[in-house]
N, C-alpha and C positions, 0 to 999 in steps of 0.2 A: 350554309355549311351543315353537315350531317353530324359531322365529330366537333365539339364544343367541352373542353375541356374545364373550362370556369363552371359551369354546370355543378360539378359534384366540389366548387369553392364557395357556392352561392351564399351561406349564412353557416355560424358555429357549428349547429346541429350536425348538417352533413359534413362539413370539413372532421369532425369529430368525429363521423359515421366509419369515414372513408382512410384515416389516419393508418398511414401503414410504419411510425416507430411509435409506442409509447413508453412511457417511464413509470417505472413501480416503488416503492417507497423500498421494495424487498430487495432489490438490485443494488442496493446502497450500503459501506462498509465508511466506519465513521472512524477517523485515526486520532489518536493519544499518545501526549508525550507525560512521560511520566518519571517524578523525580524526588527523590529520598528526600526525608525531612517530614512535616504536620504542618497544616493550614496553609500552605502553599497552593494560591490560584495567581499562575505569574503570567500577563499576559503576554505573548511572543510579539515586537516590534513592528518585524519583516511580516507577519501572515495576521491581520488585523480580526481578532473573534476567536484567535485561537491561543489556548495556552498553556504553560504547563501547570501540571496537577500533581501533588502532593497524592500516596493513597488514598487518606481519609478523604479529602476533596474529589478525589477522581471517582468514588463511591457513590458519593453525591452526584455528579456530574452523569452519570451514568445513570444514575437511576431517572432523574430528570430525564433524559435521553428515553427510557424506555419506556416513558408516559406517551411519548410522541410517535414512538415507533421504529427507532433508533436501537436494532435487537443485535446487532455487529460492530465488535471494535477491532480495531487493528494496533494494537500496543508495541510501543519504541518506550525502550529506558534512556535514560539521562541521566550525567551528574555520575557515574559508576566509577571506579577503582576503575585506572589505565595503565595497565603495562603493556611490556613491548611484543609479549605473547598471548594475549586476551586471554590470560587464564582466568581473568574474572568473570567474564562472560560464560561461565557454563554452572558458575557455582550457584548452588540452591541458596544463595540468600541477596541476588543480584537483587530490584527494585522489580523488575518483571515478573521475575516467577511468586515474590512476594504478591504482587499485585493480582495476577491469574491465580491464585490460592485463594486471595480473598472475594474476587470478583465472581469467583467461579463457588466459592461460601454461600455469599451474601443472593447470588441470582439465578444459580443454577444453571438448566437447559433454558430460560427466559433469554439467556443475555451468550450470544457465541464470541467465543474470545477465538482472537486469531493474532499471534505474536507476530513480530520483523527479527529474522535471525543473522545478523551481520555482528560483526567484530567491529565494525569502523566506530563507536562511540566507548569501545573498550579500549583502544590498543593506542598506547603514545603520540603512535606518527599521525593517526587518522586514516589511517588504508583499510579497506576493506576484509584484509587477509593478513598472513604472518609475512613479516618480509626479512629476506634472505638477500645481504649485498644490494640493500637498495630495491631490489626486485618483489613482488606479492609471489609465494610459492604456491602453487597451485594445492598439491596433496598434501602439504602441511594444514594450511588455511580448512582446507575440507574436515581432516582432523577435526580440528577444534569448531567448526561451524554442526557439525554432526552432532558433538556432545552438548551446544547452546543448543539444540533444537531438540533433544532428550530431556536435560532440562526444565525446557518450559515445558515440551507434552506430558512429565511426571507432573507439574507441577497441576496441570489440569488446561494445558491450552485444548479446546478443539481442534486448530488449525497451527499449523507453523507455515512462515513466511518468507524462503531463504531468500537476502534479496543483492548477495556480493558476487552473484557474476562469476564464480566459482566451475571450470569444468569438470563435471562427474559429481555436481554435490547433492545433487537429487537422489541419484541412485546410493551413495553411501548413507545418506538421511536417512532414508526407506529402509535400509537394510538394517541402519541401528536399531531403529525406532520398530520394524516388525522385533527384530533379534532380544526387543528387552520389553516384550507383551503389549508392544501402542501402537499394533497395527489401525486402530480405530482413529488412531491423527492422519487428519489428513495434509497434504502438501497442495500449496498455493505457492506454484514457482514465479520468481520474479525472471521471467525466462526471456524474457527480450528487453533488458534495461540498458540505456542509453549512456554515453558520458556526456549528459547531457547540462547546458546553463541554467536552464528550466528548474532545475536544485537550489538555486543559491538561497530563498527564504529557509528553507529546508536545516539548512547545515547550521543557520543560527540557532535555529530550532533544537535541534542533537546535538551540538557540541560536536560535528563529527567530520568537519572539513581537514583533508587531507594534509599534514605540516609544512610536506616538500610532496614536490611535484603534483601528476595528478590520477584518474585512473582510467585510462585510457586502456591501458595493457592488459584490463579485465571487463572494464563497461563497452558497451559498440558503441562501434562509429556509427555516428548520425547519416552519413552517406549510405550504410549498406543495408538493402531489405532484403534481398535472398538469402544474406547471413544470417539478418534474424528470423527468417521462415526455419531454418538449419535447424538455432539454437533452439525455439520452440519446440520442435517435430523429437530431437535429442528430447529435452525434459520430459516429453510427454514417453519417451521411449523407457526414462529409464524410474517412471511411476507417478509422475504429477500427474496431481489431480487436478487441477484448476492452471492456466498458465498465463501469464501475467503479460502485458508492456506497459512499460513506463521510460517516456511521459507517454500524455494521451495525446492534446491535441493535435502535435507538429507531427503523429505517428499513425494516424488513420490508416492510413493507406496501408502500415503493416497490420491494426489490427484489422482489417479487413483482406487481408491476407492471410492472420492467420485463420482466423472464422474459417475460410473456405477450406481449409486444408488441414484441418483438426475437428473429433468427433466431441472435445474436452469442453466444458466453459471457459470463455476468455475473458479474461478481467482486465481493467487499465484502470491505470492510477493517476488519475486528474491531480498535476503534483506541484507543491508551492508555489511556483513561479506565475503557472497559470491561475492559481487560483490569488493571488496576492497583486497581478497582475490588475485582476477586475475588481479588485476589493480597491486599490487606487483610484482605478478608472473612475469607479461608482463613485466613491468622496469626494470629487471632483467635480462631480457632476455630468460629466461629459459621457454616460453612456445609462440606462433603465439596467439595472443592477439585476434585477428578477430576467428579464426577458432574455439578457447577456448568458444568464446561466442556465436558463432553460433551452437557450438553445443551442448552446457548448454539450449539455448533457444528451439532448437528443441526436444530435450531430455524433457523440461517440457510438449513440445506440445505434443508430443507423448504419454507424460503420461494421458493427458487428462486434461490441462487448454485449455479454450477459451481465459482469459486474463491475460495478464503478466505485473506484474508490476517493473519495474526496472529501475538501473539507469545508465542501461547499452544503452537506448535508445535512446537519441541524438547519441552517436556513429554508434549506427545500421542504422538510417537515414540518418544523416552528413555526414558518410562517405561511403554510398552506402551499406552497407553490406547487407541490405534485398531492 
């Protein structure tokens, strides 16, 4: 045989020579729950390594993180004043923009902060948006999701995160936020997010699971890709910078869809279920805990993210694995 394809598998070396996905420590975006109070390090049940932080704690937490390499966080508040119209959710003394004030103090351009702008951990019912007769109102909800995302970029985010499935709340975002001098924030759209099961560590996590019903009427159907090709191509249309799917793994196939059909970075959010998923497995015994995630990780990259978000990420640096 002339074509011998084991040839360039022969030993590390060349397998390492020849490697056509790798993984960078820099692709990597480390999420935070974060929650009013002092000396608060509460571990989360459902998502095992992971928990929430008090500011003082989350300071610390952080700066740990950035001995290793850990220069991106992705900040969720907890524990916030819930009413039925999330008007807590935009005011300057939520737990977030506290936290992006101090974070952004204490570490400057070292440490890029990048908030989650939803309503669903502000607002009584737990829906993503304002609801009107039972319903999520589309241009109400955008409303209020625009001045949460003012908010934290006054507050000093780098980044906002919109992540409630909202039609049109890219381009209203963008136009507050140029309209009030922060054209320099950028948007990282959650632009193809699932109503997905793949959440459920998650909502223990936020306090954010919906009271009644669920959110269907605004997250996609898991059946549809060329809707979320749609939705992506819209955010990108109407000023994302970065455009997001979540979940990751059951969604390849879209993010490698959108790859091909957008000029933007595409980010996916490796998201509790998956990663709580392996954290079981691994305790168990029943699967190599490292090699499980390395190659869940390269399997996304391959599919075509630039950025991953997980919270699987202090492991991969901590413990050397990339």
């Amino acid at each position: 045989m002339k074509i011998r394809p084991r040839r360039l598998r022969k030993n590390p070396i060349i397998r390492e020579m020849v490697a056509e996905t790798r993984l960078s420590k820099d692709m990597f975006i480390y999420p935070y729950f974060v929650v009013p109070g002092k000396k608060i390090v509460h571990p989360i049940d459902a998502m095992p390594g992971i928990n929430h932080f008090s500011m003082d704690e989350l300071l610390k937490d952080v700066e740990k993180g950035l001995k290793i390499g850990i220069n991106k966080v992705l900040i969720f508040g907890v524990g916030e004043e819930k009413t039925k119209d999330a008007s807590s959710s935009f005011s300057n003394n939520t737990v977030v923009v506290k936290a992006v004030k101090e974070l952004k103090k204490k570490f400057g351009d070292d440490l890029y902060v990048i908030t989650d702008v939803c309503v669903c951990a502000y607002t009584t019912h737990g829906h993503c948006g304002i609801l009107h007769d039972d319903y999520v109102h589309n241009d109400a909800s955008v409303e209020v999701l625009a001045k949460m995302a003012l908010a934290h970029a006054q507050a000093g985010a780098d980044m906002v995160a919109p992540s409630d499935m909202m039609d049109g709340r890219i381009g209203a975002i963008r136009e507050l936020l140029d309209e009030k001098g922060m054209e320099n924030t950028a948007i990282m759209s959650y632009a193809i997010k699932f109503a997905s099961a793949y959440y459920g560590p998650f909502r223990e996590a936020a306090d954010s699971a919906p009271q009644k019903g669920d959110r269907k009427s605004y997250q996609m159907d898991a059946r549809n890709g060329r809707e979320a090709l749609r939705e992506g191509l819209l955010d990108e249309a109407e000023g994302a910078d970065i455009l997001m799917v979540k979940p990751a793994m059951a969604y390849m196939d879209v993010i490698s869809n959108l790859r091909q059909n957008t000029l933007l970075p595409v980010a996916c959010y490796n998201v509790s279920g998956e990663y709580s998923m392996v954290k079981a497995a691994a305790a168990k015994g029943w699967i190599d805990e490292q090699k499980i995630v390395l190659e869940n990780m390269h399997a996304l990259t391959r599919a075509g993210a630039d950025i991953i978000i997980s919270y699987h990420t202090r492991d991969l640096l901590q413990k050397g694995w990339i």
